[in-house]
N, C-alpha and C positions, 0 to 999 in steps of 0.2 A: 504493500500500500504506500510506496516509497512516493509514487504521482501525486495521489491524493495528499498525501501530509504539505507537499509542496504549494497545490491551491491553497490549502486551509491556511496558508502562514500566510499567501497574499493576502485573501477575503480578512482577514482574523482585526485588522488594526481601522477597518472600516465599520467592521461589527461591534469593535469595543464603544468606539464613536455613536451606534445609533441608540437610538433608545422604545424606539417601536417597531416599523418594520422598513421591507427591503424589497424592492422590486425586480425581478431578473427577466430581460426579453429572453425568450428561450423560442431556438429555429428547430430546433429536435438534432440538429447536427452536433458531434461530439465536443464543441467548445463550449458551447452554451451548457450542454448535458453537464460536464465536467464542473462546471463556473455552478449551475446550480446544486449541484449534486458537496460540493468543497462549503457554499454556503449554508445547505441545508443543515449539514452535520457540525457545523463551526457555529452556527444560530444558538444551537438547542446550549449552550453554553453559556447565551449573554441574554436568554428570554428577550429576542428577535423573533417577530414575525417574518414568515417569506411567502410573497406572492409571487408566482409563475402569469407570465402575460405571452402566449403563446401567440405571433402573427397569423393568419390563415390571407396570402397573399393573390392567392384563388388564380395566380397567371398559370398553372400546371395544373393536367386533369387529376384526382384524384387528392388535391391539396387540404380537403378535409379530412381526407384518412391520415395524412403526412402528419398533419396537427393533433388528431386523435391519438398517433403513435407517439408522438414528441408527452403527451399529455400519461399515456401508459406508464411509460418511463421516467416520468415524475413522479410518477403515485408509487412506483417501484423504488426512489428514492426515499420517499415517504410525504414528498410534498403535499400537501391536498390543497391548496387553497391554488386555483388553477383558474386562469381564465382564458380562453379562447377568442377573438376578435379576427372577423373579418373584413378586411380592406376593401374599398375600391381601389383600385391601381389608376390612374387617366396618365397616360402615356404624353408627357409633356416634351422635356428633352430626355431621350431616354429611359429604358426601362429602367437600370438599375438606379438611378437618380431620381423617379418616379416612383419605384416601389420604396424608396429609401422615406420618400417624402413622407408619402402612405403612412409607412411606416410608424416614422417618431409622431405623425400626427396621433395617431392611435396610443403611444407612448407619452405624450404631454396629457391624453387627456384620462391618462389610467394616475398619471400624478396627482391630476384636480380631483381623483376620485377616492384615493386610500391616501394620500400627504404621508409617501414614507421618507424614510432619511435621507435613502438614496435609492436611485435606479441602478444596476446591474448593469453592463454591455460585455458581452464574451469577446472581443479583439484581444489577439493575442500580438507575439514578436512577429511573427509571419505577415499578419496584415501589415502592420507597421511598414516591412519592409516594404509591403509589395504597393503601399501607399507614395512612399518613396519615389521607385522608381517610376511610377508614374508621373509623381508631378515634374521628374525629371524630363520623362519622355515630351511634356507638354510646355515645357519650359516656364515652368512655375516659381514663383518667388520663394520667398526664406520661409513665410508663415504656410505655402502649399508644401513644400518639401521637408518642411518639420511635422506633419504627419497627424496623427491623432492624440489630442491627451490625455493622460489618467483621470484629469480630474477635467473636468466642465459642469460648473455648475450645480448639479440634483444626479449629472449623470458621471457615470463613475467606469473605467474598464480597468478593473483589479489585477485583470494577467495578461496585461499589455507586454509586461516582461519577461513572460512564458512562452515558450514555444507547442506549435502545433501537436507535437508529437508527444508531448507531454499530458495535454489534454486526451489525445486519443489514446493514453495508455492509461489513465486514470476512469475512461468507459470499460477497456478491457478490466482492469483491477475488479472493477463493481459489477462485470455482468451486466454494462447497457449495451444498448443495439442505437447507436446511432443513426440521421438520417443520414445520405449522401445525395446534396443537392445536384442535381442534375446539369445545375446552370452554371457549375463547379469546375466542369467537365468543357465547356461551349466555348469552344474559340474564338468565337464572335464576340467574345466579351476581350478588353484589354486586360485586364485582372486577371483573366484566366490565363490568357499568352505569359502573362508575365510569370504568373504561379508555376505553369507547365514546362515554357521555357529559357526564360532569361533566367530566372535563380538559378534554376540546376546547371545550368553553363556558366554562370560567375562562380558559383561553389566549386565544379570542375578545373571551371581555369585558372581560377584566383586562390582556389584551396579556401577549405570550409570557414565557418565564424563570417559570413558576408553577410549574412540575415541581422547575428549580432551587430554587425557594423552601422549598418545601416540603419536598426534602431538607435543605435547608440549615437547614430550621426539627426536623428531627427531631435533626440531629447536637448541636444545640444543647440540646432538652430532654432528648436522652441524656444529655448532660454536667450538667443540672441534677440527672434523676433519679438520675443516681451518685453523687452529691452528697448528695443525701436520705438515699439509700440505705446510704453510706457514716457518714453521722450515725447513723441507725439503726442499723445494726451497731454501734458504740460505744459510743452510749447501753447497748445489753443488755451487752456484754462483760463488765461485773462484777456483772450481776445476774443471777437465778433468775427463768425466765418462768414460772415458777408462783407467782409470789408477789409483786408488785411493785406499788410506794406510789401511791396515788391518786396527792397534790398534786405528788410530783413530775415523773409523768406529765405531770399537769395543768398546767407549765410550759415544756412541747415545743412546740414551735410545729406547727399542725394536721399538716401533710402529714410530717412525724418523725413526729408520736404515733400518724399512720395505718398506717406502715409497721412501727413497731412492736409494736402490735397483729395487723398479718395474719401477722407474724416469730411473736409467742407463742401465736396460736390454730394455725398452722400446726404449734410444735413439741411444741402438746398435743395433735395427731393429726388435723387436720380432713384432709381431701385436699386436694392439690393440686390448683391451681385450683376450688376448692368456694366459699370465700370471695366474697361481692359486695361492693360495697361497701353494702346494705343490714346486711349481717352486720355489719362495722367499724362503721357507725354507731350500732349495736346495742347495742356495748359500747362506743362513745363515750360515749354516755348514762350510764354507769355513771361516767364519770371528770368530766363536763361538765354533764350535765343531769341530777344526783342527788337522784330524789324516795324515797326507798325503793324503790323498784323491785325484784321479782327476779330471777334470774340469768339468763342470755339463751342459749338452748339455742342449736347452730349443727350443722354437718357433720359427722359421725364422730365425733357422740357426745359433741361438745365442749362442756362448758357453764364459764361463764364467770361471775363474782359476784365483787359488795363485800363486801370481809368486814373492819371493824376499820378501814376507813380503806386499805384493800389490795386489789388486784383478782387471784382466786385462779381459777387455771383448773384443771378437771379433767375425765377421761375417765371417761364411765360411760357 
């Protein structure tokens, strides 16, 4: 039971912390299984409650039996407090970012509905990685290539620092039957390619500990983009993002003045996530590379211009 003692040490310092209950999303596949299965038995020690919120994403025939199965294997832990929930999926920009949506939708609203301490998410080391090189392949900034964090907020992913296979030998240990999502398997997915063949060819070529590295390289850029981030916030706190001085923009150093910038187009009404970074460089130009230029139209209406030596945003 060498597996399982190694969850229970994750899960144990978040349990000590709660003082009612716990909510875990559980997909029936072996991380989730694992992640509930490490809480369930580490609970009964700190009189925690645990809720199981199983998704039923209904894009696959038979995904009510899937969830019924995920729910067997709960009860076989000993969970009982079980809920099942079924999604609409609406296919927006893709599936997996649509069912994702789905998703937490149905998760924020199981939080308004039991107020536990914390939510549950089963991501282990392996997504981490495989988050990584993603945002590399898409040429993604410091806060997309720092990856997922432990803590956000109400949501919590406890064995982010675990690897896959740890999980799936903490099912073996206990006698679960795991699901094996199908869409796991589908090339069509980038996550999968990357699952199936970028890692095992970095591990080959480069010799193992890449998955390590790679987490280890997001926890890292987390702590730099907090960082930024954290400058950014401070920098506005005594200004007006409707009105604010070239030059002394123009003395932030880039990656401050970029976050900045997406902080005062965002709280002049763009959408969330609308912003690229084609937009940001848009009105970089206006503070860095000012030939007369006019105002630089963006998402929701937002236009943006020098005016006086001042960069003046507004909604029309």
């Amino acid at each position: 039971m060498k597996s399982t003692l190694v969850l229970r040490q994750a899960v144990k310092p978040w349990l000590e912390n709660a003082s009612a209950r716990i909510l875990i999303g559980v997909s029936g596949g072996a991380d989730s299984l694992a992640l509930a299965l490490a809480t369930y038995q580490e609970a009964s020690h700190h009189s925690v409650e645990v809720i199981a919120l199983i998704i039923d994403h209904g894009l696959q025939e038979g995904s009510d039996k899937t969830a019924q199965s995920a729910a067997e294997n709960l009860r076989k832990i000993g969970i009982i407090n079980i809920e099942i929930v079924r999604v609409h999926v609406e296919i927006i920009d893709g599936l997996e970012a649509s069912a994702r949506r789905a998703r937490y939708s149905a998760f924020d609203a199981a939080i308004v509905q039991y107020s536990p301490d914390y939510f549950f998410l089963a991501h282990t080391k392996n997504d981490q990685a495989e988050s990584v090189l993603l945002g590399l392949a898409r040429g993604s900034g410091t806060r997309s290539l720092s990856g997922m964090a432990e803590e956000n907020g109400i949501y919590i992913r406890p064995i982010l620092h675990i690897d896959r296979s740890t999980t799936e030998e903490v099912c073996r240990e206990n006698n679960l039957s795991p699901w094996v999502d199908p869409h796991n398997s589908d090339d069509s997915y980038a996550r999968v390619r990357v699952r199936k063949n970028i890692l095992p060819i970095l591990e080959n070529d480069l010799g193992p500990g890449i998955i390590d590295a790679l987490s280890r390289s997001a926890r890292i850029l987390r702590e730099d983009a907090d960082a930024l981030d954290q400058y950014a916030d401070d920098f506005l706190k005594a200004k007006t993002s409707q009105d604010l001085d070239v030059e002394l923009l123009a003395t932030l150093p880039k990656a401050v003045r970029s976050r900045v910038l997406r902080r005062v187009i965002l709280a002049a009404g763009a959408p969330s996530g609308s912003i690229t970074a084609d937009h940001v460089a848009a009105v970089e130009a206006l503070i860095t590379a000012w030939h007369g230029q006019g105002e630089v139209s963006l998402p929701g209406g937002v236009k943006v211009g020098r005016i006086s030596g001042r960069l003046s945003l507004s909604q029309g």
